[in-house]
ZADRENRO-886438 format. One record per residue (C-alpha): residue in three letters; x, y, z. Coordinates in pm, 1 decimal. Layout:
  res         u         v         w
  ALA         X         Y         Z
...
END
This chain:
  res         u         v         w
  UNK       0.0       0.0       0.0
  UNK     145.1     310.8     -82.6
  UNK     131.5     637.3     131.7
  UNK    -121.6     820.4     -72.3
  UNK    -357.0     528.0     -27.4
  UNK    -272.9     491.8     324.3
  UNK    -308.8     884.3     430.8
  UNK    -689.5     811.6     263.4
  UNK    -751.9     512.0     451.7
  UNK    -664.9     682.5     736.9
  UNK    -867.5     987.6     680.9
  UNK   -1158.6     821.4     560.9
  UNK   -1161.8     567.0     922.8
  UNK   -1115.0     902.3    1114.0
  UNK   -1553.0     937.8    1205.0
  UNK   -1573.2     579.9    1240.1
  UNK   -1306.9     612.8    1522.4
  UNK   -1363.0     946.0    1665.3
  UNK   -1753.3     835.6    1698.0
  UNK   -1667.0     496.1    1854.7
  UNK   -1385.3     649.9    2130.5
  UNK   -1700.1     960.8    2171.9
  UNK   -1974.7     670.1    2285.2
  UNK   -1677.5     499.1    2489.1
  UNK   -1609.6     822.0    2702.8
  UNK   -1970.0     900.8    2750.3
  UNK   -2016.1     510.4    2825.8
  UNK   -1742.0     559.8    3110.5
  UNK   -1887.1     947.1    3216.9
  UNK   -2204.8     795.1    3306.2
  UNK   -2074.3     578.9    3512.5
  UNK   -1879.9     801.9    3697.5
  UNK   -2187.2    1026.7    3686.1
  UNK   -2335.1     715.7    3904.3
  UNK   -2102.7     673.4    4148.9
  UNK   -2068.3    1089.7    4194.9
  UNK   -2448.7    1128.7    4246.7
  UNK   -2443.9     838.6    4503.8
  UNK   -2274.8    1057.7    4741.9
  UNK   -2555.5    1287.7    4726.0
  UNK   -2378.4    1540.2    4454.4
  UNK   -2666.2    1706.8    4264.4
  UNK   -2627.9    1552.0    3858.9
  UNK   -2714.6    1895.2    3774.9
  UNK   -2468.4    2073.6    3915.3
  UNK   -2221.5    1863.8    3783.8
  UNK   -2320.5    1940.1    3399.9
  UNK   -2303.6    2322.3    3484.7
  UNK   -1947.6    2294.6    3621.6
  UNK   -1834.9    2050.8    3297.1
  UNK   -2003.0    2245.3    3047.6
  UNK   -1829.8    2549.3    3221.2
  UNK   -1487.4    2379.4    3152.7
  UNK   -1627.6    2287.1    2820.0
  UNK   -1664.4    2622.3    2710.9
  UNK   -1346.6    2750.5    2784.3
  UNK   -1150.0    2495.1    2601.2
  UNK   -1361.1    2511.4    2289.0
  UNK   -1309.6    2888.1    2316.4
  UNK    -949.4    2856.9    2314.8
  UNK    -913.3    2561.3    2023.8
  UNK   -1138.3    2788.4    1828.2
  UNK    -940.1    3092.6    1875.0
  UNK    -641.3    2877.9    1757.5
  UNK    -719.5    2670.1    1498.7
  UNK   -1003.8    2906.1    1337.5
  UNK    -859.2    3255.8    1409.7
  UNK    -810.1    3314.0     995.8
  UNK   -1090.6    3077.6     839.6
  UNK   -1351.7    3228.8    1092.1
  UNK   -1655.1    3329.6     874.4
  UNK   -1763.4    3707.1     996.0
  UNK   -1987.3    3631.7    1271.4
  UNK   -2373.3    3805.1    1240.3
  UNK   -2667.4    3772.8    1447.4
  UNK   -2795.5    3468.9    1268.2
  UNK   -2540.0    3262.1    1388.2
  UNK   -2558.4    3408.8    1687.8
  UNK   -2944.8    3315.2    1734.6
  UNK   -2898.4    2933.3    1563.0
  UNK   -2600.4    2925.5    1811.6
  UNK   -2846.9    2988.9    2062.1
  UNK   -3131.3    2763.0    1985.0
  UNK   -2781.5    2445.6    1899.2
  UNK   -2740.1    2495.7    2294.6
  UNK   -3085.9    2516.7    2354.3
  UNK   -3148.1    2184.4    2187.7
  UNK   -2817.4    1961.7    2314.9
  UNK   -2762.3    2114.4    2647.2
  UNK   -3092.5    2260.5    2808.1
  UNK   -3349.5    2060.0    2694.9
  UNK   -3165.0    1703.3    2618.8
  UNK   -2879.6    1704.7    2921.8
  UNK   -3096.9    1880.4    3121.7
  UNK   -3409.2    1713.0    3036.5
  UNK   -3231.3    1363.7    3102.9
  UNK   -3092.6    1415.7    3377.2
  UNK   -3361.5    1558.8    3585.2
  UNK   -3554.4    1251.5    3420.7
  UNK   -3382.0    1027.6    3671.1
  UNK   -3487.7    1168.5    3966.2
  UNK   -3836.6     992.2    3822.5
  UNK   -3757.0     685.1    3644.1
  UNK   -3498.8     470.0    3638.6
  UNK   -3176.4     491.1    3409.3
  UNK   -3346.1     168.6    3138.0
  UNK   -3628.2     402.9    3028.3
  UNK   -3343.5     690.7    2946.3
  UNK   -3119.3     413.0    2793.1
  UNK   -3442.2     284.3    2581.8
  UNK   -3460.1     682.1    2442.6
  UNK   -3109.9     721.7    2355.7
  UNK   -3145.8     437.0    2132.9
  UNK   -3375.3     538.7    1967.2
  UNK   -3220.2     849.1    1840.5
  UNK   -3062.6     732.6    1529.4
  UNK   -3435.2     599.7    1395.5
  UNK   -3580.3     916.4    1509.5
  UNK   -3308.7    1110.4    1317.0
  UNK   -3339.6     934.1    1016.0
  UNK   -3703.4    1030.0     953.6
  UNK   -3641.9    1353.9    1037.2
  UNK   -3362.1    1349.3     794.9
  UNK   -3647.9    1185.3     546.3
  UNK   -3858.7    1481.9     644.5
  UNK   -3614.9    1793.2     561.9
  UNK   -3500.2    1620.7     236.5
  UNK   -3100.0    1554.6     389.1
  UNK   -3160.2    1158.3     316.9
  UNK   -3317.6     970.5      27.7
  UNK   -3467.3     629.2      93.5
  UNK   -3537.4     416.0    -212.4
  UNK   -3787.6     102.6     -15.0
  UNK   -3677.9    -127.7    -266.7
  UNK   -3308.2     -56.6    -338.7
  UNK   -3033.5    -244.6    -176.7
  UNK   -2958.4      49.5       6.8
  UNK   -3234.0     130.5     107.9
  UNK   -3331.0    -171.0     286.7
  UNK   -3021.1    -200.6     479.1
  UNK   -3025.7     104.8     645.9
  UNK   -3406.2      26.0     701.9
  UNK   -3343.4    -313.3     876.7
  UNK   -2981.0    -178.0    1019.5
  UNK   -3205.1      27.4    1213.8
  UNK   -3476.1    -203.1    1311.9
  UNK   -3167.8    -449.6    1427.5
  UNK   -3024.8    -146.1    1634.3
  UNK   -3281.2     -55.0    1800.2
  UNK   -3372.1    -421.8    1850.7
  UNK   -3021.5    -508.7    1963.8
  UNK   -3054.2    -178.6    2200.4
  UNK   -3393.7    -341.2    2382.0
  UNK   -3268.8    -681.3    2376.9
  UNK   -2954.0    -524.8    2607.8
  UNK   -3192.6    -298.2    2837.1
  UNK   -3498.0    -511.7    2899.9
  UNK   -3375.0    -838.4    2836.6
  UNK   -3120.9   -1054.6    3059.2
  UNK   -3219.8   -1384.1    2927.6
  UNK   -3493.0   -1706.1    2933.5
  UNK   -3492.9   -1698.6    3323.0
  UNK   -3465.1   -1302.7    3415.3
  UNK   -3797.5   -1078.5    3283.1
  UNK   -3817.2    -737.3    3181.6
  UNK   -4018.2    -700.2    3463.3
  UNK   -3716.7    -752.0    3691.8
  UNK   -3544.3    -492.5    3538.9
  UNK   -3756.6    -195.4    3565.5
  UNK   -3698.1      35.0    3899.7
  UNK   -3988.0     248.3    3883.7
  UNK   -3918.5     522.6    4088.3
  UNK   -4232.6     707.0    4311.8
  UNK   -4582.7     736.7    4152.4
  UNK   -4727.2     635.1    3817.2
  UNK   -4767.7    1028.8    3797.6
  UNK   -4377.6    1079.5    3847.4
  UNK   -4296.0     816.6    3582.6
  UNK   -4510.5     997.2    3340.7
  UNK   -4333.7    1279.5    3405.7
  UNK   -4028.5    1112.2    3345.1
  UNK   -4116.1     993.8    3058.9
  UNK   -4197.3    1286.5    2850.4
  UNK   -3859.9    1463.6    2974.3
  UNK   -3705.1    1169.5    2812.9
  UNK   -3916.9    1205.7    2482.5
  UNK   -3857.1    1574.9    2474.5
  UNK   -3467.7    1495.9    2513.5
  UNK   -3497.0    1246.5    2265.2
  UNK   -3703.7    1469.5    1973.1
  UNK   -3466.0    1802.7    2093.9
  UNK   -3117.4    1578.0    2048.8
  UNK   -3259.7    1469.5    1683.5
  UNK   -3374.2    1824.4    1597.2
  UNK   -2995.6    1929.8    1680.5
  UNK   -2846.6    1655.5    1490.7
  UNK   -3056.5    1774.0    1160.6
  UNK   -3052.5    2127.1    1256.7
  UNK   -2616.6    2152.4    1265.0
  UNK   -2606.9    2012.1     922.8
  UNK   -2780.3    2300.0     799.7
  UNK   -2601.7    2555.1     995.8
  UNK   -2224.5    2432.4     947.9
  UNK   -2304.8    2496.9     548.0
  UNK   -2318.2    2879.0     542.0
  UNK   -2097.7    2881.1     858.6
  UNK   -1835.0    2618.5     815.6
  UNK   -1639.3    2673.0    1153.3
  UNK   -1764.6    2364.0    1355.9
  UNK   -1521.4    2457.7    1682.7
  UNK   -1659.6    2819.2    1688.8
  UNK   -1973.0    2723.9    1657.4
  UNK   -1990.2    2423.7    1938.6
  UNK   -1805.7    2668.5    2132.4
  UNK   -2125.5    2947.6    2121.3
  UNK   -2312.0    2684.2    2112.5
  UNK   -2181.7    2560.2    2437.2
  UNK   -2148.5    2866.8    2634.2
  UNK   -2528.9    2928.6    2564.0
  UNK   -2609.1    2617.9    2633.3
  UNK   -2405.1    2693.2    2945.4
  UNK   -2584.1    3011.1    3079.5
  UNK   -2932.3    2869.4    3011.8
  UNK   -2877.1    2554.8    3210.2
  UNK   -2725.7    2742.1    3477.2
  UNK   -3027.1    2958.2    3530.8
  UNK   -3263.5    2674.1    3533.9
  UNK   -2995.7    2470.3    3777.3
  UNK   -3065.9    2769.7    4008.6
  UNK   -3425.7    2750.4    3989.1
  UNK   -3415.8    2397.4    4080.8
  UNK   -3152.0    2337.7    4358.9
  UNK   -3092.3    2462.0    4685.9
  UNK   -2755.6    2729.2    4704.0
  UNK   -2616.7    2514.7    4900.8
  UNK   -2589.5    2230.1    4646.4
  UNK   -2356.1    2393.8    4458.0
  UNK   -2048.0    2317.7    4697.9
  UNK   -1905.6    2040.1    4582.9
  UNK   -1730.6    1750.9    4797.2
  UNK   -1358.7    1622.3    4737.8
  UNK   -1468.1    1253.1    4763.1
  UNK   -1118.1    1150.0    4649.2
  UNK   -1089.8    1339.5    4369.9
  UNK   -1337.1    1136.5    4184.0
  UNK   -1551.6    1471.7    4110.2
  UNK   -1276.1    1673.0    3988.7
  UNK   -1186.3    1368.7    3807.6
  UNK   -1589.7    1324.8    3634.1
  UNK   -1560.3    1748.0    3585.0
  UNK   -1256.4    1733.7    3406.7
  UNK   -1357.4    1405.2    3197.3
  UNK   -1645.5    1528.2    3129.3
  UNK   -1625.8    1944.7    3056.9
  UNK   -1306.8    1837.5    2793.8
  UNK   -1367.6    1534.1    2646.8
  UNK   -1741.5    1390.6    2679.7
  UNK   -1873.4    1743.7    2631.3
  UNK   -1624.0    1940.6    2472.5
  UNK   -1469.6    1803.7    2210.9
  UNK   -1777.6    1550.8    2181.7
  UNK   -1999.2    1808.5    2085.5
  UNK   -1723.7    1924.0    1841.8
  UNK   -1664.6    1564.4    1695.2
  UNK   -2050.5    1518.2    1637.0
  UNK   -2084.5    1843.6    1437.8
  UNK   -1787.4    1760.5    1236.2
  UNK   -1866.0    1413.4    1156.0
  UNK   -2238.7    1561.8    1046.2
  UNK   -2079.1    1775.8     801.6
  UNK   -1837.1    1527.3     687.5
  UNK   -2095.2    1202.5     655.1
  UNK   -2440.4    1340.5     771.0
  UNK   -2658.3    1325.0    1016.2
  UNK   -2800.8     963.8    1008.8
  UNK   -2441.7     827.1     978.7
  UNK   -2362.9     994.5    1354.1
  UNK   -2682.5     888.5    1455.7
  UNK   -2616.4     535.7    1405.2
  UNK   -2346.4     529.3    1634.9
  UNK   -2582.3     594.3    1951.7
  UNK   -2648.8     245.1    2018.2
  UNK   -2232.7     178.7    2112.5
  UNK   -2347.2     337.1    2360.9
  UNK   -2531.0      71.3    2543.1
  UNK   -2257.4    -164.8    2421.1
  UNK   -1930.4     -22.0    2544.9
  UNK   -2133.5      63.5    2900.5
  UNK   -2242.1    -329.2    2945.9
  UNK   -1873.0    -460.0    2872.3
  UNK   -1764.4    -122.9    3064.9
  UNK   -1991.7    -310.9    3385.5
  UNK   -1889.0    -649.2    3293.7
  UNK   -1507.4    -575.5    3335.0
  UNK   -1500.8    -332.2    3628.9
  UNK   -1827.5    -313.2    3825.3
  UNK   -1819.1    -739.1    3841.5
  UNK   -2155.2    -768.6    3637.0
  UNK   -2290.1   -1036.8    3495.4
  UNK   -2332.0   -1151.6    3135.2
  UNK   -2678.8   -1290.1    3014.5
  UNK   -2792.1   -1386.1    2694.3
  UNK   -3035.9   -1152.3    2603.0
  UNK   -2680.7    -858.1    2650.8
  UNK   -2476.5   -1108.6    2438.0
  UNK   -2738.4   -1126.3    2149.1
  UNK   -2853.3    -732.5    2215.6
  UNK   -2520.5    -641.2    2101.8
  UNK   -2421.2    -819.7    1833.8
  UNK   -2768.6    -737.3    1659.6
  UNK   -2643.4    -320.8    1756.8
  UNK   -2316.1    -370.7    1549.6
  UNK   -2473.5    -575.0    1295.7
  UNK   -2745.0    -266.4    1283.6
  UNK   -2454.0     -54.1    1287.4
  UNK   -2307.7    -205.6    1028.0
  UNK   -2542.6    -260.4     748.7
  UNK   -2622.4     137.5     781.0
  UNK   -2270.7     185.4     771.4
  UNK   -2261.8     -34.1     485.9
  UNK   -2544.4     151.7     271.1
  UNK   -2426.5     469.9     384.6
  UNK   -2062.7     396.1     215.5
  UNK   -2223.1     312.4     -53.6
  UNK   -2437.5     645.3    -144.1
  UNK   -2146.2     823.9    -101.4
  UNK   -1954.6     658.0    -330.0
  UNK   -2202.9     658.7    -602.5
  UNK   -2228.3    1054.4    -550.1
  UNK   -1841.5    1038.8    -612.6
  UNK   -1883.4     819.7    -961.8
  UNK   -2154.0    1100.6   -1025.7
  UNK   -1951.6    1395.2    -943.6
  UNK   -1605.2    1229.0   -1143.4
  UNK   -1841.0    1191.2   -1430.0
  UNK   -1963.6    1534.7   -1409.0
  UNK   -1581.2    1671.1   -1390.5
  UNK   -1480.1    1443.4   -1677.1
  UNK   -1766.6    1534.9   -1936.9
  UNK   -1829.5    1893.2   -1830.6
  UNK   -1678.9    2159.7   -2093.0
  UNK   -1259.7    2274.9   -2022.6
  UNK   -1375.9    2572.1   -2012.7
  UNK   -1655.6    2730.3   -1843.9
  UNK   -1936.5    2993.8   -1963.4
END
């Protein structure tokens, strides 16, 4: 292999790696987020601080890297950067995490995974995805989602022929409560997918991602802050050592799991869409059952084992059809360059 073909091998694995390691952080954030909150650390308090932190290095990569390719900013970007925070931060983060004071954690892992089928009929909707029914194509990224989100059920509600869904459900307080629960979830569910469709349009007539995720984070920021205020006691805002473990889940999560995941997601949407990040949603579930396998001393059923392998198989076939509309567009756009006139009108 020579080193023209290897530099595009490279660059062309580059989302399918930076999406993977982005589910495996969040996968190993949440726990964290679990053991942090078991002290009796508001969750809430702890995504103010992080997206604080977030902020502030997004600010500074963005004055770095995109001090001269900066598109003049105006106070449409200004107000899409404002609704982009609104969407991820306030009303998904937010949203989800006061969820669990409600419900238990398999009703917010049930919604997560079901982002990338939710995104790809919005993305059906606004005209950024073509599905032909009967096309090759087109039915694998139709059954690589029904296998996903399968393969995402199979690992949340399913432990195996002797253990019952029923087993696995905490329901926390009142039926009323788990309503209420319930729609945060959907409402951080529909607001994540809006933001996933929404970027892709915004990163075309403003094609600096880390500027952008970096207004879009400090808004995000200042509107989750106010309603953090609203909701918590003063006093909950002084945070215990406990080791080090919170500085340790701030840290983790303000650079990597927010910060530069926010940035990864927006880049990968305008480098392979937003279905294609979608689809990586249900690793999620994945990498945080091996994740409790290996370190927490979990067990492995059945119904986990099968769950994931139908998640990368679903994974894979909408990888699969996705590779494959792009490189059609390329045989298109080659044959477009090769015909079209040497000189141009």
């Amino acid at each position: 292999m020579d080193r023209t073909r290897l530099l595009w091998v490279l660059e062309e694995s580059k989302p399918y790696l930076f999406l993977s390691l982005n589910e495996l952080c969040l996968a190993i954030f949440m726990i964290l987020i679990e053991s942090v909150t078991s002290t009796g650390i508001s969750a809430l308090v702890i995504v103010v601080y992080e997206h604080i932190i977030a902020t502030i290095v997004l600010a500074l990569l963005a004055f770095f890297f995109e001090k001269n390719k900066r598109p003049p900013l105006s106070f449409k970007i200004v107000c899409y950067a404002f609704l982009l925070g609104l969407l991820q931060i306030t009303l998904c983060q937010m949203l989800m995490t006061l969820s669990l004071q409600f419900v238990a954690s398999t009703y917010q892992s049930v919604g997560l995974n079901l982002v990338p089928s939710v995104v790809f009929i919005m993305a059906l909707m606004f005209g950024q995805e073509n599905l032909r029914c009967w096309n090759v194509n087109g039915q694998a990224k139709i059954w690589g989602l029904l296998l996903s989100a399968a393969g995402a059920l199979a690992l949340v509600l399913w432990k195996g022929p002797v253990v019952l869904t029923s087993m696995l459900f905490n329901i926390k307080g009142t039926s009323d409560s788990v309503v209420l629960g319930s729609v945060m979830i959907v409402v951080g569910v529909l607001a994540t997918s809006f933001w996933n469709i929404l970027v892709g349009r915004v990163i075309q007539f403003y094609p600096a991602e880390l500027s952008l995720t970096a207004m879009m984070s400090l808004f995000g920021t200042i509107q989750t802050a106010i309603v953090t205020a609203f909701v918590i006691s003063w006093s909950s805002w002084n945070l215990k050592w406990e080791g080090g473990l919170v500085l340790i889940t701030i840290l983790l999560g303000g650079v990597l799991v927010t910060g530069l995941s926010y940035y990864v997601m927006t880049w990968s949407i305008k480098k392979k869409g937003s279905v294609f990040t979608a689809a990586f949603n249900p690793l999620l579930v994945v990498f945080s059952f091996l994740l409790q396998i290996f370190f927490l001393g979990n067990s492995a059923h059945l119904g986990s084992i099968i769950g994931g392998v139908l998640v990368i198989l679903g994974l894979y076939l909408i990888l699969w059809a996705k590779a494959n509309d792009m490189e059609k567009e390329r045989i298109v756009a080659d044959d477009d360059s090769i015909y079209s006139p040497l000189v141009q009108p």
